[in-house]
C-alpha positions in Angstrom: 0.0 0.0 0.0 1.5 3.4 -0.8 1.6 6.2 1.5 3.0 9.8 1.7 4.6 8.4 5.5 8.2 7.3 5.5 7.7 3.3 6.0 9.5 3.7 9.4 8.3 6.6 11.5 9.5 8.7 14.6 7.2 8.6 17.3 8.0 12.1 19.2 6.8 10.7 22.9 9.8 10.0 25.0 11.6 13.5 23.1 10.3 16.0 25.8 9.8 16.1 28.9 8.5 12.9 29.4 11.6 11.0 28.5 14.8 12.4 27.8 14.5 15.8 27.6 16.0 17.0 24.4 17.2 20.6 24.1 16.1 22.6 21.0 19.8 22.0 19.4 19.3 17.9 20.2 16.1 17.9 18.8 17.5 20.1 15.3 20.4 17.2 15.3 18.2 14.1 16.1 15.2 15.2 13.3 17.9 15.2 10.9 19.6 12.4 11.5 16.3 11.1 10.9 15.5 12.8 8.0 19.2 11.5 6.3 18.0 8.1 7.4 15.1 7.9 5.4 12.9 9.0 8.3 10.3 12.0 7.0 7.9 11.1 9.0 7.0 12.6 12.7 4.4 11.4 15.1 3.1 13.8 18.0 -0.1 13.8 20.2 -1.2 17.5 22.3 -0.8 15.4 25.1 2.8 14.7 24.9 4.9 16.2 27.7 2.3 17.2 29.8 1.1 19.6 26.2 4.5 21.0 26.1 6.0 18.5 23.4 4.6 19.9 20.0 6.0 23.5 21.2 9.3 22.3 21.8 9.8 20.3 18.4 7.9 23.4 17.0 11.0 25.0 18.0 13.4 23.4 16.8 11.8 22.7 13.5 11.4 26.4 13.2 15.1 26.9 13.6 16.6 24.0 11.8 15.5 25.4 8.6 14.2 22.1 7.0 12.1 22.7 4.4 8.4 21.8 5.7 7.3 20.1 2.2 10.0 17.6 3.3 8.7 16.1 6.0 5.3 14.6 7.4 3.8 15.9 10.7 1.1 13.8 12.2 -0.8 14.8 15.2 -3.3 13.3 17.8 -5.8 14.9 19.5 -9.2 13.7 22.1 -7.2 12.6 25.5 -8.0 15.0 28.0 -5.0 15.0 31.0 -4.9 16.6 34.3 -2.2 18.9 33.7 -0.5 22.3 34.8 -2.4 23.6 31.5 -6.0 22.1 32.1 -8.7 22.2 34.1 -9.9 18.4 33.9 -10.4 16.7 37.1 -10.2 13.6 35.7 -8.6 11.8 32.5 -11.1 11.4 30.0 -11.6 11.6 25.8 -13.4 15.4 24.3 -14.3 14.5 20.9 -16.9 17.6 20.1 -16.3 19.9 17.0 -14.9 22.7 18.3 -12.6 20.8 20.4 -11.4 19.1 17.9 -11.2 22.1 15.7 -9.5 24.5 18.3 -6.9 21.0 19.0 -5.6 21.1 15.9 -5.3 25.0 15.8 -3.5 24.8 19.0 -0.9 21.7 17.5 -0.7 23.7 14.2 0.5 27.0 16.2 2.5 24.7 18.8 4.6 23.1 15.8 4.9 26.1 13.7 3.6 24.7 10.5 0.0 25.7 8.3 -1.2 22.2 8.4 -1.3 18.5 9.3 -0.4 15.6 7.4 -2.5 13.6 9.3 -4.8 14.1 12.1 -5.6 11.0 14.6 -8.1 10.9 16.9 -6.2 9.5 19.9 -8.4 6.6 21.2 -12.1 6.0 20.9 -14.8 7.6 23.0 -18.1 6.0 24.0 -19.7 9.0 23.8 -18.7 9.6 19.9 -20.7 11.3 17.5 -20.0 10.6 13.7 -21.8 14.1 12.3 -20.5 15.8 15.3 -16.3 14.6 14.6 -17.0 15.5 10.6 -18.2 18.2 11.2 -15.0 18.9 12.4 -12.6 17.2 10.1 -14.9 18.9 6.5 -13.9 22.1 8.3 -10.2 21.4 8.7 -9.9 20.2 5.6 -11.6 23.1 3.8 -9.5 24.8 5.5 -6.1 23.1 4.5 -5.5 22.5 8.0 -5.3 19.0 7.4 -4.6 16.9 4.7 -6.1 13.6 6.4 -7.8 12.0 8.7 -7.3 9.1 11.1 -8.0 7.0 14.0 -6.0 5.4 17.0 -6.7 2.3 18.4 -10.3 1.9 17.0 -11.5 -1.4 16.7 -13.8 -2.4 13.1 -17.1 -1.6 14.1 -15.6 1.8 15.7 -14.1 2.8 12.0 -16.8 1.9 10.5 -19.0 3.8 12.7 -16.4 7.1 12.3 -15.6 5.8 8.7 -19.5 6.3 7.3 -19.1 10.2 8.0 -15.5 10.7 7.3 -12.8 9.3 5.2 -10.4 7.4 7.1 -7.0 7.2 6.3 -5.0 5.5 8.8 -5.5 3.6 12.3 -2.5 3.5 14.6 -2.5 0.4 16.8 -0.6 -1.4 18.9 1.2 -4.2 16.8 4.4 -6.2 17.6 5.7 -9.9 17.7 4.0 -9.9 21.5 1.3 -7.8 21.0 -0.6 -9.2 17.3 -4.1 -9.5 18.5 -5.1 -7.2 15.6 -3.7 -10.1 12.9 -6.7 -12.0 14.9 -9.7 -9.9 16.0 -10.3 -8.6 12.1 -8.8 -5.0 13.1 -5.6 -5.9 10.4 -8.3 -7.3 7.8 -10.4 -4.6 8.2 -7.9 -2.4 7.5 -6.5 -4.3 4.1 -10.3 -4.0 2.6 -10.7 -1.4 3.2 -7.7 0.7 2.5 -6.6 2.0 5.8 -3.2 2.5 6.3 -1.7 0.8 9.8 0.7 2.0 11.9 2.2 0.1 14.9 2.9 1.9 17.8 5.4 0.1 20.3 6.5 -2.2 17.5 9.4 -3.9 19.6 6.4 -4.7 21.8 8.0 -6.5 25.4 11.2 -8.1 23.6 13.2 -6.2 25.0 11.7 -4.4 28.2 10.5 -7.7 30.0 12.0 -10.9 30.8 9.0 -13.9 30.7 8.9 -17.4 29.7 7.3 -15.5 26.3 10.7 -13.1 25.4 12.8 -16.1 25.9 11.6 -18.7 23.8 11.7 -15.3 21.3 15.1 -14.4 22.2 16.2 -17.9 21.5 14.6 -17.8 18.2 16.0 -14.8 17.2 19.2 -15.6 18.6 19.4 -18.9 15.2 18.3 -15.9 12.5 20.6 -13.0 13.4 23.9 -15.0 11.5 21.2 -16.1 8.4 20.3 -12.4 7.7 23.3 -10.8 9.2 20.8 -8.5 11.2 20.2 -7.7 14.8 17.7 -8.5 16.6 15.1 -5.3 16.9 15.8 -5.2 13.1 14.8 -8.9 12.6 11.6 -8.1 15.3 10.8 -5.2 12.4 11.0 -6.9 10.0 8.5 -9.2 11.1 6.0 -6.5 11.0 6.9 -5.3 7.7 5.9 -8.4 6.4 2.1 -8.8 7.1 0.2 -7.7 3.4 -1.2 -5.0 5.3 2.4 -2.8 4.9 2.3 -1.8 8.4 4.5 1.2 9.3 6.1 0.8 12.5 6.1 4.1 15.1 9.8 3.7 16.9 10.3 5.8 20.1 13.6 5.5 20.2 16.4 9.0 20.4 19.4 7.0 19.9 20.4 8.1 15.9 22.0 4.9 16.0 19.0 2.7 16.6 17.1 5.1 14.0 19.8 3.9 11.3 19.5 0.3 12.3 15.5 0.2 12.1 15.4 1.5 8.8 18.0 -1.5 7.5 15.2 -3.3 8.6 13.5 -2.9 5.5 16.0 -4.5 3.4 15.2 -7.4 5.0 13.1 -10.2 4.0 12.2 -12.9 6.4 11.2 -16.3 5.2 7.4 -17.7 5.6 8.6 -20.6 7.7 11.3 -17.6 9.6 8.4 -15.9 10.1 6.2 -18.7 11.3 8.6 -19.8 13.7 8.7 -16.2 15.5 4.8 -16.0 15.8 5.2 -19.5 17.2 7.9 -19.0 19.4 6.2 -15.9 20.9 2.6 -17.7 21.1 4.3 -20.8 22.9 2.5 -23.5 20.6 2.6 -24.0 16.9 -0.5 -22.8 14.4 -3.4 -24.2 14.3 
């Protein structure tokens, strides 16, 4: 499936304050190191940092000089935080027009750009109203304040519901060797009939952040394919995603250029279908069906 995205993409979480911190002249360096990797591609959310993320790569953007054509900005919007900024009492989802609408005004003026690539709402809402969120998104659009539209971790029925009112674009799920529900519940299916583009967000899933009877039988396993395809074994984990007919494109937090270099090598790799069997077998502890 063809997209305007970078196949690999740079999730923006962990860049602020709620991870490392980056000043204005890190972030300049790390969004183009990413940019000479063959990473265009930049995913925010308001909520990152506490709201203060988007201002602080807005800065930097604004001083590095990259031209804006040549790179993709996608933001998230709906989660309502308790934070310094807000008044919310308690965390909850805001999907009404004008929020929406003064969300994206607020990311556009926070990142210094005119528009969107693509605009996600963040997670699904019981109280969702399809007339009430395209109202919304015709009037961004008009406006050339976006150029699409998306969801995050919406389920089928939940695009479809959206998806009646508005054209969806993309859906950004949770997707990795140890978290592949969506290849299962119809959410991947879904997606391939009906031309959604995915996007996996923690696409190393727990390989490599927990140690269980589960990441050691996958260890193992990747342990016997690093020599075959002289890769490592993050690389070999994306690859795995890369593979599913869907053409999933995999949201990596990481801020360490070098581990930005070594995901996108992932794409020159092709796993075999018996390699790739034996990783979804090793991680489910018991063979296919």
């Amino acid at each position: 499936m063809n997209s305007n995205y970078s196949r690999i993409i740079a999730g923006t979480m962990t860049w602020g304050s709620w991870g490392k911190k980056l000043s204005t002249s890190q972030m300049i360096d790390l969004v183009q190191h990413c940019i000479t990797s063959g990473v265009t591609t930049f995913d925010h959310a308001d909520i990152y940092g506490g709201y203060t993320t988007e201002a602080d790569f807005g800065k930097a953007f604004a001083q590095s000089g990259i031209d804006r054509e040549s790179i993709q900005m996608i933001s998230k919007c709906g989660i309502q935080l308790q934070a310094e900024t807000r008044q919310n009492t308690i965390k909850h989802y805001e999907y009404s027009s004008d929020y929406i609408i003064s969300s994206v005004e607020t990311s556009l003026k926070y990142l210094q750009t005119d528009y969107l690539d693509l605009l996600l709402l963040h997670r699904p809402s019981p109280l969702m109203r399809p007339n009430e969120i395209a109202k919304a998104i015709d009037q961004l659009q008009l406006q050339g304040k976006i150029k699409n539209f998306g969801v995050s971790n919406f389920t089928p029925s939940q695009l479809t519901m959206i998806g009646a009112k508005s054209v969806i674009k993309a859906n950004q799920i949770q997707f990795s060797l140890t978290d592949f529900d969506a290849m299962h519940n119809g959410t991947l299916d879904d997606m391939i009939t009906n031309a959604i583009l995915p996007m996996a967000w923690q696409p190393l899933g727990t390989i490599f952040r927990e140690k269980n009877e589960q990441t050691i039988r996958i260890h193992k396993a990747l342990e016997t394919l690093t020599g075959k395809y002289n890769a490592t074994k993050d690389q070999l984990v994306l690859a795995w995603i890369l593979k599913h007919p869907s053409g999933i494109h995999p949201v990596i937090g990481t801020t360490t250029p070098e581990r930005i270099t070594n995901a996108v090598k992932a794409l020159e790799i092709e796993l075999s279908l018996e390699d790739w069997f034996l990783l979804l077998t090793e991680s489910q502890g018991h063979e296919v069906p």
